[in-house]
C-alpha positions as CSV (number, residue, x, y, z in Angstrom):
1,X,-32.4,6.0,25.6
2,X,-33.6,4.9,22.2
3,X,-30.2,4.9,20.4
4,X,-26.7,3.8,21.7
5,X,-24.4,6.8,20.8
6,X,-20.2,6.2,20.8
7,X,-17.4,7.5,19.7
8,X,-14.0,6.3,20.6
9,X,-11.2,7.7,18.8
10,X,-7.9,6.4,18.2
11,X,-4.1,7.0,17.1
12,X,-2.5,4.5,15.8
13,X,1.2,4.5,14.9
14,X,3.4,1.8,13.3
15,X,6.5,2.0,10.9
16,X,7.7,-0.8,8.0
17,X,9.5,-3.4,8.8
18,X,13.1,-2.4,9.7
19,X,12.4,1.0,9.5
20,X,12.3,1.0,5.9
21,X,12.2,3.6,3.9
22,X,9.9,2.2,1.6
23,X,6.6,4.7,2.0
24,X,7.4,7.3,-0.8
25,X,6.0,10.5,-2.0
26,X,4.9,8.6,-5.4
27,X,2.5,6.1,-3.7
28,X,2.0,8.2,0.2
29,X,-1.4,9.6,-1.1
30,X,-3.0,7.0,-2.7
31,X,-1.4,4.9,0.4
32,X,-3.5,6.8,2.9
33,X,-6.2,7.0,0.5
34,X,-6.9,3.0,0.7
35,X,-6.1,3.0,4.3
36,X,-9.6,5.0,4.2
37,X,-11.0,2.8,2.3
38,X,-10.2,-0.4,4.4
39,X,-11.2,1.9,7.5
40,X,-14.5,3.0,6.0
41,X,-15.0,-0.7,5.0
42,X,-14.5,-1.9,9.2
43,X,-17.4,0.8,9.8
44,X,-15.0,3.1,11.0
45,X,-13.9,6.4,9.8
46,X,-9.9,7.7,9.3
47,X,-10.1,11.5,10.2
48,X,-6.0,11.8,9.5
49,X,-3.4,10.1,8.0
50,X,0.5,11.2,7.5
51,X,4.2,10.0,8.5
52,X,7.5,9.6,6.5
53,X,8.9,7.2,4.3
54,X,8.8,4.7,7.4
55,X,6.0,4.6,9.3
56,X,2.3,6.1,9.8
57,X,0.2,7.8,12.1
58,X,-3.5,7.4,11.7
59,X,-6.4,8.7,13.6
60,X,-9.6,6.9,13.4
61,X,-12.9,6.8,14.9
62,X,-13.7,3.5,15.6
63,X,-17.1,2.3,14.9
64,X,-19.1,0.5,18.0
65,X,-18.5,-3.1,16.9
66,X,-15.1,-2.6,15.5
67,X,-12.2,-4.4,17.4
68,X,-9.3,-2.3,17.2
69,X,-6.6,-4.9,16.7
70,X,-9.1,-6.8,13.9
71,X,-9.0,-3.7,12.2
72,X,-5.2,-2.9,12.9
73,X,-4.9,-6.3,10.9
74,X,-7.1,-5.6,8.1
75,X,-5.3,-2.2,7.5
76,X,-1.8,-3.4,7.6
77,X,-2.8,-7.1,5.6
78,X,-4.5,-5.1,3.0
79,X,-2.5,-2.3,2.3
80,X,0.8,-4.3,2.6
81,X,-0.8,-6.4,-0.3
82,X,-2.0,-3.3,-2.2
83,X,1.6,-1.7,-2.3
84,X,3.2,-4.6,-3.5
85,X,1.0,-4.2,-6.7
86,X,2.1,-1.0,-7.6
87,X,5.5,-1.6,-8.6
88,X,7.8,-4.0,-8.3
89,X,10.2,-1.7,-5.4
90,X,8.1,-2.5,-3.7
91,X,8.3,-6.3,-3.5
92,X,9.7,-6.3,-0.1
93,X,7.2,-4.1,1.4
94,X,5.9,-5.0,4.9
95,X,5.0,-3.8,8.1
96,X,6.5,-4.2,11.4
97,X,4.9,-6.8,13.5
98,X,3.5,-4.8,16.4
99,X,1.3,-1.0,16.5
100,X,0.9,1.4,19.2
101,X,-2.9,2.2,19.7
102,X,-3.2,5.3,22.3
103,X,-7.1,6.9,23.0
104,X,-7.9,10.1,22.4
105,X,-10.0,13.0,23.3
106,X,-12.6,14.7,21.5
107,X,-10.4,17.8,22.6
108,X,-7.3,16.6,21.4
109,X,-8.7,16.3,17.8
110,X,-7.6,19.2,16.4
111,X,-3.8,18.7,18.2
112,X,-3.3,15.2,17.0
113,X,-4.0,15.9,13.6
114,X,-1.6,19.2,13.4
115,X,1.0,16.7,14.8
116,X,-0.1,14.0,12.5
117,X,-0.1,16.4,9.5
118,X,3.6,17.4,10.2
119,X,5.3,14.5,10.6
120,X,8.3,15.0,8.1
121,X,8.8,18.3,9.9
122,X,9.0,16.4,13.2
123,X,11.3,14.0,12.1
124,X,13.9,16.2,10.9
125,X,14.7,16.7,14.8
126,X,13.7,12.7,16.1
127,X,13.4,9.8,14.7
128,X,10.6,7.5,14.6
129,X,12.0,5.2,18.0
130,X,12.6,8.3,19.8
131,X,9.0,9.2,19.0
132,X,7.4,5.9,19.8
133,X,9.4,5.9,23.3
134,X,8.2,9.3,24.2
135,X,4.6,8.6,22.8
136,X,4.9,5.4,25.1
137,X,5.9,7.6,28.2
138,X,2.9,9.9,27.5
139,X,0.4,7.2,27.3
140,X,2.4,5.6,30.9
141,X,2.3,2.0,28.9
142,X,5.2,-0.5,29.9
143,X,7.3,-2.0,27.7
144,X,10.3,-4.2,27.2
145,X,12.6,-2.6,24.6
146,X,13.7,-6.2,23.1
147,X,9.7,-6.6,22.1
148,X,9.1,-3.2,20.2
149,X,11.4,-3.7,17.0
150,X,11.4,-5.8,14.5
């Protein structure tokens, strides 16, 4: 085969520290807009991004050479940095320590972005810990409770 083809595709989840709501509707777009950016710039590409005023779902197709924790990093150094610049409520901006990082189907594309795309619905009925539990369940991962919080 002359040509290596991939795609790996990947929805990432992680809130602000505390659960802060700190991710408002003034700065959400351009938010998710240089999350894109910093994706495009790993050679990867963001097909989705939405959440609430505490935490983010993303789904991204990962490009072949892209190590998805490097690029967790990159996305939550840079735009932690970024927010911080745009005003100063925002000063205390950061994210939690930790992500989840759960792969994908081509066939669940179209699911995980309706589900991505209405977040703030969702969350009038569960909050964002009872999500990440049940999204842990799905995806069978262990976990200690103590080491998911921050």
């Amino acid at each position: 085969m002359p040509h290596s083809l991939f795609k790996v595709l990947i929805h990432i989840v992680f809130s602000t520290k505390n659960r802060a709501d700190l991710i408002t509707s003034d700065i959400e777009d351009s938010l998710y807009a240089y999350i894109g950016g910093i994706i495009k710039n790993n050679n990867s590409k963001l097909i989705a991004a939405g959440g609430t005023a505490n935490h983010i779902h993303l789904l991204v197709s990962i490009g072949k050479k892209t190590d998805v924790p490097d690029l967790i990093g990159d996305i939550k150094r840079d735009s932690s940095s970024w927010v911080k610049k745009q005003d100063t409520k925002f000063a205390n901006f950061y994210w939690q320590k930790g992500y989840g990082a759960f792969s994908i189907g081509q066939s669940q594309v179209l699911m995980v972005v309706n589900y991505i795309k209405k977040q703030k619905e969702h969350h009038h009925k569960q909050s964002f810990e009872e999500e990440f539990r049940a999204l842990l369940k799905k995806y069978e991962l262990e976990y200690d409770e103590k080491y998911v919080w921050d």
